[in-house]
ZALODREN-939635 format. One record per atom (N, C-alpha, C): atom name; y, x, z; residue number from 1; residue in three letters. Coordinates in nm, 3 decimals, always signed. Each point is the difference from the previous one (the first is absolute). Last residue first. Layout:
<r dolo="CA" yy="Y" xx="X" zz="Z" drense="NUM" koltor="ALA"/>
...
***
This chain:
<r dolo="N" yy="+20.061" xx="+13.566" zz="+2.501" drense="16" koltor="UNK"/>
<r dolo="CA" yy="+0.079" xx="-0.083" zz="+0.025" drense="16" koltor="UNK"/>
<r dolo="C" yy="+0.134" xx="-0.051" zz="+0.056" drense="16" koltor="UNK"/>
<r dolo="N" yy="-0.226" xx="+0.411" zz="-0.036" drense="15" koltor="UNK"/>
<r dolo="CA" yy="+0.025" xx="-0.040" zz="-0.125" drense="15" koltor="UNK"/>
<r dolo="C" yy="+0.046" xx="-0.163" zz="-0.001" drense="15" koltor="UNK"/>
<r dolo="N" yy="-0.182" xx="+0.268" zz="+0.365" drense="14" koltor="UNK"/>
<r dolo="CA" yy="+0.075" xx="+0.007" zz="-0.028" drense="14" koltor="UNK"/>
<r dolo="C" yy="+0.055" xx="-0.061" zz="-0.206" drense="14" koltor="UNK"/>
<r dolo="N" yy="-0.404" xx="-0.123" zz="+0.173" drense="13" koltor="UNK"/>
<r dolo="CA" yy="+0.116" xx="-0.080" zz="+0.118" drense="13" koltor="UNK"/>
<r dolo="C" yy="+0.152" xx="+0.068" zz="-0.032" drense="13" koltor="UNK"/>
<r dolo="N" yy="-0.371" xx="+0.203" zz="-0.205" drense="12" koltor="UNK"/>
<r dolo="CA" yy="+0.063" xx="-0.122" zz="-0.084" drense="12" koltor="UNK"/>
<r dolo="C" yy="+0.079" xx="-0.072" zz="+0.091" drense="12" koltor="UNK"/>
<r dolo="N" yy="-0.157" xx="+0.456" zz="+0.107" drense="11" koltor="UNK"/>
<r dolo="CA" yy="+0.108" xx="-0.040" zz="-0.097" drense="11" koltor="UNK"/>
<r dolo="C" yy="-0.025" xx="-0.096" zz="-0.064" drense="11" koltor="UNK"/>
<r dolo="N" yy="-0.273" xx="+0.072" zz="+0.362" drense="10" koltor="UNK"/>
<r dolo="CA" yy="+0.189" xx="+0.014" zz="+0.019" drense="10" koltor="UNK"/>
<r dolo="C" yy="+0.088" xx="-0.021" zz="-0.123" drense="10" koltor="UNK"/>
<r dolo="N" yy="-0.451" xx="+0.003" zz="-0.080" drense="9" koltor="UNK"/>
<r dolo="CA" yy="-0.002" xx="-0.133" zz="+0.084" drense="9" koltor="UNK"/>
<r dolo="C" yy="+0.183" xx="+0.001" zz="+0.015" drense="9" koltor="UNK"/>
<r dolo="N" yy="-0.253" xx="+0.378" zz="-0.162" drense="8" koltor="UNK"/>
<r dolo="CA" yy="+0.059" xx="-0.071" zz="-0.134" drense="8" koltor="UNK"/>
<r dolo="C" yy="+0.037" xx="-0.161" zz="+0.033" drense="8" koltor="UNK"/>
<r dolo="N" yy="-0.086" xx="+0.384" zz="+0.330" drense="7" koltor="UNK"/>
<r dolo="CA" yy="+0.119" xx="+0.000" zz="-0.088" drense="7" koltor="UNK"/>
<r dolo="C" yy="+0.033" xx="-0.117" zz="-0.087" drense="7" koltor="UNK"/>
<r dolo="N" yy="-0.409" xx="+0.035" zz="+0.218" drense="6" koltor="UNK"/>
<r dolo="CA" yy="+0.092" xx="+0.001" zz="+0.074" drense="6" koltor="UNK"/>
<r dolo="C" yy="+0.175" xx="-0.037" zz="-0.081" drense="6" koltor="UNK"/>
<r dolo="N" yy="-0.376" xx="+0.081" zz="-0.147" drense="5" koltor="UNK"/>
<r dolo="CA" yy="-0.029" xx="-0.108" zz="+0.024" drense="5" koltor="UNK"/>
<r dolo="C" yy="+0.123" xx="-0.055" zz="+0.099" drense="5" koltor="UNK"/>
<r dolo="N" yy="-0.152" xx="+0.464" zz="-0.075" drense="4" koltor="UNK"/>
<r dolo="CA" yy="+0.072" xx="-0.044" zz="-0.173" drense="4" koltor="UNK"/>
<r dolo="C" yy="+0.036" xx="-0.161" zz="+0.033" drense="4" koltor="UNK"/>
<r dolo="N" yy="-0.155" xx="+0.174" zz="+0.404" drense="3" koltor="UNK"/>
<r dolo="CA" yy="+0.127" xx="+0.088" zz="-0.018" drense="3" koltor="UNK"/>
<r dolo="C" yy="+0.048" xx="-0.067" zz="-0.150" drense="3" koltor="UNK"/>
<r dolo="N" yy="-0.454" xx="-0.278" zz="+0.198" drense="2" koltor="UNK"/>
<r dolo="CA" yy="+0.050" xx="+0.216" zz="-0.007" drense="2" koltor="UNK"/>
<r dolo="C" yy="+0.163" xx="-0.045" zz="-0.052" drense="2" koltor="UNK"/>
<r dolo="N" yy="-0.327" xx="-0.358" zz="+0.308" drense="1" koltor="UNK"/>
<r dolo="CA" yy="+0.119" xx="+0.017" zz="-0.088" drense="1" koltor="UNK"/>
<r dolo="C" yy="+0.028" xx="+0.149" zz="-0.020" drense="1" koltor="UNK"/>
***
């Protein structure tokens, strides 16, 4: 898991 993969994971949990 890199860092962009990272983020774009957090921000859909956050987005929910």
């Amino acid at each position: 898991m890199t860092v962009d993969t990272a983020i774009k994971w957090l921000g859909e949990i956050n987005y929910v």
